[in-house]
C-alpha positions in Angstrom: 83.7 93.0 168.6 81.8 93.7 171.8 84.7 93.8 174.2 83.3 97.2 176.1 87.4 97.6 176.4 88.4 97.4 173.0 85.6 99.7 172.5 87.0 102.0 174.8 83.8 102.2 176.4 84.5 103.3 180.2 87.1 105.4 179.7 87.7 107.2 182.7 84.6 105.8 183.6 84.6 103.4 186.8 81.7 100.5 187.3 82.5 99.6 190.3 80.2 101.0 192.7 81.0 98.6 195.6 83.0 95.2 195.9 84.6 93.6 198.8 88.1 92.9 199.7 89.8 89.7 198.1 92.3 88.0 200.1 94.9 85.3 200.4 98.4 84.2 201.9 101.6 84.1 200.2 102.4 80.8 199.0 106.3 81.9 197.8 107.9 84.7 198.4 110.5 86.0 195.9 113.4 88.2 195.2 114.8 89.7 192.2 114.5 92.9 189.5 114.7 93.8 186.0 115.2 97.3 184.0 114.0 95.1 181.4 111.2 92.9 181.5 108.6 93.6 179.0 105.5 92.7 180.7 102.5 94.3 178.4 99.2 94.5 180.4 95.7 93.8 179.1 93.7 96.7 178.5 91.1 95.7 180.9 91.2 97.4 184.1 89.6 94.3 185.8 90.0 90.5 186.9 87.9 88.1 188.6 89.8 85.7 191.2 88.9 82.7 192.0 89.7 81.0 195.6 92.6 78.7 195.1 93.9 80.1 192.4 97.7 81.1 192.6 98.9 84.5 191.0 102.3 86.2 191.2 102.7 89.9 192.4 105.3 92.2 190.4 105.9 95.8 192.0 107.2 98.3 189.3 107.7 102.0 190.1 106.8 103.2 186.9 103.6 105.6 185.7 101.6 102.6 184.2 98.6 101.3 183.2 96.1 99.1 181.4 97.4 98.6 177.7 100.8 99.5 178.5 104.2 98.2 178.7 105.8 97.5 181.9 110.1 97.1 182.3 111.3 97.8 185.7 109.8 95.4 188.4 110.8 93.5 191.1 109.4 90.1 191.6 107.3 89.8 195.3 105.4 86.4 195.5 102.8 84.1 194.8 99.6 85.0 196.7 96.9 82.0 196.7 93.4 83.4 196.7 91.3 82.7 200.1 88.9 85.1 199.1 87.8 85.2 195.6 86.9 89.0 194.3 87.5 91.3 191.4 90.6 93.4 191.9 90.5 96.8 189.7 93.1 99.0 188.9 93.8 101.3 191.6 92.9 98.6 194.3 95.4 99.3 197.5 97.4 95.9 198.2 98.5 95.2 201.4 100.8 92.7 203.3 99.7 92.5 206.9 99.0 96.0 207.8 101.6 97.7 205.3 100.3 98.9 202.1 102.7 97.5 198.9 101.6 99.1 196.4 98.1 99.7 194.2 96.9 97.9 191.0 98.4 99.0 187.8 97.5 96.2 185.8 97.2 92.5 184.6 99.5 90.4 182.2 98.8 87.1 180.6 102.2 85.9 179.4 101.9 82.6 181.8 98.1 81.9 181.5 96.3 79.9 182.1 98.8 78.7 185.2 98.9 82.1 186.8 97.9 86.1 186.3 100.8 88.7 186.6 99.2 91.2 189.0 101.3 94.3 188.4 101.2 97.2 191.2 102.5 100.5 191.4 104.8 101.9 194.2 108.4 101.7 195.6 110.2 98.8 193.6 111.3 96.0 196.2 111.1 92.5 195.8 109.5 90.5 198.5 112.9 89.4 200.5 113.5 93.5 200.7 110.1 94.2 201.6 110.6 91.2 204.5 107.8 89.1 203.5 107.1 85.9 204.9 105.4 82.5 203.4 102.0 82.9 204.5 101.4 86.9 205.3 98.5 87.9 204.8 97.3 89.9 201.2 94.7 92.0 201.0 93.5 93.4 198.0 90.8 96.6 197.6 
């Protein structure tokens, strides 16, 4: 297998020396939680977006991470990419000028329609966190 993840082979390490920002707007916003929802996110740290694709953002406030499983979330949106990128782990996501939360990690239940993009912070869905159809996302 060469997967330099299954492999284990950054580690701590991080690659990324320098990237720019991906963006896009909200295409739906959403509203709801679960205790229990059983997302398990990839062990890679890293995605590449492409412009026009659609992906949903999921807020959990859990201590998470790549290769672990995920339960307590709130659903935010769909964001359709403006500004393809790669978005890491760690990566600050924002809505306007208000920071939602950072990367935690990626799932793949629904691909290839859309990525789960998971992120760390204060679990709100997108109604609570007053998001509107066409704010703004930046990611990184």
């Amino acid at each position: 297998m060469n997967d330099p993840y299954a492999r284990n082979m950054f580690g701590k390490f991080n690659p990324y020396f320098a990237k720019r920002q991906t963006t896009g707007n909200l295409a739906v916003v959403l509203d709801g939680t679960f205790d229990d929802r059983g997302l398990e996110l990839i062990s890679p740290s890293s995605r590449a977006v492409k412009a026009s694709e659609i992906h949903e953002l999921i807020l959990s406030d859990e201590q998470t991470g790549p290769g672990q499983r995920v339960n307590r979330i709130a659903y935010v949106g769909f964001v359709e990419i403006n500004r393809g990128g790669v978005i890491v782990v760690g990566d600050s996501v924002s809505a306007g000028d208000t920071v939602i939360g950072t990367i935690a990690g990626f799932d793949e239940t629904h691909m290839p329609n859309h990525l789960n993009i998971v992120l760390a912070g204060n679990r709100k869905s997108g109604r609570e966190l007053q998001l509107s159809v066409e704010n703004t996302i930046t990611i990184g």
